[in-house]
N, C-alpha and C positions, 0 to 999 in steps of 0.2 A: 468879882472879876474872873472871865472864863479864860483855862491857858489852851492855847491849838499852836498847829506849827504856822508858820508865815509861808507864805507863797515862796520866797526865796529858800528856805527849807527844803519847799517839798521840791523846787524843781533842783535842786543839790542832789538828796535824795534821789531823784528819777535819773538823772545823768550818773553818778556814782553807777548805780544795777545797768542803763544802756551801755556803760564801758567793760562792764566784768562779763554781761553778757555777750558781747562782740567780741572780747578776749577768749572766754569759752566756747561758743556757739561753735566754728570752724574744730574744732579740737572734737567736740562729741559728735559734731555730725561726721568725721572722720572714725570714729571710732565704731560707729553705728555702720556705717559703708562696710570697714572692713569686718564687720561680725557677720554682715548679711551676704559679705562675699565667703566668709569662711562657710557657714551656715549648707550656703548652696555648693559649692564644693564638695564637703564632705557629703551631702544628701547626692551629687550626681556620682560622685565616686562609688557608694554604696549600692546606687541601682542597677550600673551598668555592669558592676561584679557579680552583682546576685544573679543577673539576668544571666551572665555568662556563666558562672556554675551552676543556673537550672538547667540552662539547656547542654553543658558537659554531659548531666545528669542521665537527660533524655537520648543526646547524638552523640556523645562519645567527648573525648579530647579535640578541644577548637585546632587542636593544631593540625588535626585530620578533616576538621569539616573542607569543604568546596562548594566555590561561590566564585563568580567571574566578576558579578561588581559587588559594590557594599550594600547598594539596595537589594541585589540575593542574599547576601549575607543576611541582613537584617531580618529579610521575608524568609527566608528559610530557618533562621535558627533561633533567632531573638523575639522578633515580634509580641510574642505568645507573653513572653517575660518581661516586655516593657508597659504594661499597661496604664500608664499618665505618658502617653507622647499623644498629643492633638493631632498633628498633621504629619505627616511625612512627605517628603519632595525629594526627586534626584532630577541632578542637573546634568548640564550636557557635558560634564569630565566626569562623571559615572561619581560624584558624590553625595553622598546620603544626607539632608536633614531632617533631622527628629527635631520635633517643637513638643515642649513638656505642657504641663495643665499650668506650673507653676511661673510661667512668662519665660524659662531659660529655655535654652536649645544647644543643637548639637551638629558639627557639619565631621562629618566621616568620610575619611580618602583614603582609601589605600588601606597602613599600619597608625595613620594617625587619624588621630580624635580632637575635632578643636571646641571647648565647650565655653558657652558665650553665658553668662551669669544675669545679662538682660537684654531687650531688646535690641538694641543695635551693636554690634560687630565695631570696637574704638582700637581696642591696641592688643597686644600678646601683654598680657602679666598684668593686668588692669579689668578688662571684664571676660576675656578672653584670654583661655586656657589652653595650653595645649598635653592632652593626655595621649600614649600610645596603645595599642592592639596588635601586637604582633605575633598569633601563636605559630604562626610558622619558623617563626625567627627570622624571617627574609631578613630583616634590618639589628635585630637585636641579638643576636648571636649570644654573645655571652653574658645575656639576661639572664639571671637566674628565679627571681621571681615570677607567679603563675597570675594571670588577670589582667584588668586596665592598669596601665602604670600610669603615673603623673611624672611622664619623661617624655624628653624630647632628644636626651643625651645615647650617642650609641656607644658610650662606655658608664660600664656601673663603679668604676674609683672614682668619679670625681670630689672634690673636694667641696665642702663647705663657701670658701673661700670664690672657688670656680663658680661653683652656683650662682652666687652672690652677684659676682662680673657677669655672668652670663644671664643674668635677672638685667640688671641694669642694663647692660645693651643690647641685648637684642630682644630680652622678654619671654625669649622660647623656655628657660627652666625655668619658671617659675611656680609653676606647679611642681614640681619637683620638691624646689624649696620650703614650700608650704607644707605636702607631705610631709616632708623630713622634719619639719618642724612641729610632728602631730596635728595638720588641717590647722593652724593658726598662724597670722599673717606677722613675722617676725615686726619687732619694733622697728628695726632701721631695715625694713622693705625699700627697697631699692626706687620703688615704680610708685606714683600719685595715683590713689586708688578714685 
């Protein structure tokens, strides 16, 4: 006499794993979003610095350069040091985008930077970032740090707490937060990634 499992078994068995699976699945594909959002975050923070202290290197302190829109800016100082942007476009309120090799991009106005992590443009603090550029200080006065920032805030006390509130509703620190939190997207993230 051969022993095997019974069809009532096996389909126990197969329901058991589709339940733990459906319980997990949402949980790692969650967790998998937020690595691939920290991922690119910290790689677009990293280029747009580099780029900005190559060319200090060559033109001096950004906060002397001169540039009337951000497509001069960009042509005049950057360019050279961004080498993974596929396309670039300015639109008709004088904003710059940069499209990377790696599907992200970048829309520039002004002192800010709003960086999109994929193809479509959904919400602030979700695939869309917003970082600042302001060497002049027009907006940031008592910045004290040098480079792209991951702020939206025109004061540098705020709180932990603020961040937090200001993640959840309106989404503009959130980059902030994330920095603050060394490029990883805290556990109780405010925003559905």
């Amino acid at each position: 006499m051969k022993r095997a499992f019974t069809l009532a078994e096996i389909l126990i068995t197969l329901g058991v794993i589709g339940v733990v699976a459906a319980i997990t699945l949402p949980t790692l594909i969650q967790n998998h979003r937020k690595k691939v959002v920290e991922t690119k975050l910290k790689k677009f923070y990293s280029t747009i610095n580099q780029a900005v202290k190559l060319a200090e290197v060559e033109f001096g302190p950004a906060k002397d350069w001169e540039w009337n829109t951000s497509y001069d800016m960009y042509n005049n100082y950057l360019k050279k040091y961004l080498a993974n942007v596929r396309e670039v476009k300015s639109d008709s309120n004088s904003n710059l985008h940069l499209y990377f090799a790696d599907g992200t991009y970048m829309v520039y106005s002004g002192t800010y930077l709003r960086f999109v992590t994929d193809h479509k443009e959904r919400n602030d603090g979700t695939n869309s970032f917003v970082f600042m550029f302001d060497p002049k200080g027009k907006v940031s006065v008592n910045y004290k740090e040098k480079g792209v920032f991951a702020n939206y805030a025109y004061f540098t006390n705020i709180t932990e707490e603020g961040l937090y509130n200001e993640c959840r509703d309106t989404g503009w620190y959130c980059s902030l937060l994330i920095q603050r939190n060394g490029w990883h997207i805290p556990d109780d993230y405010p925003r559905k990634l």
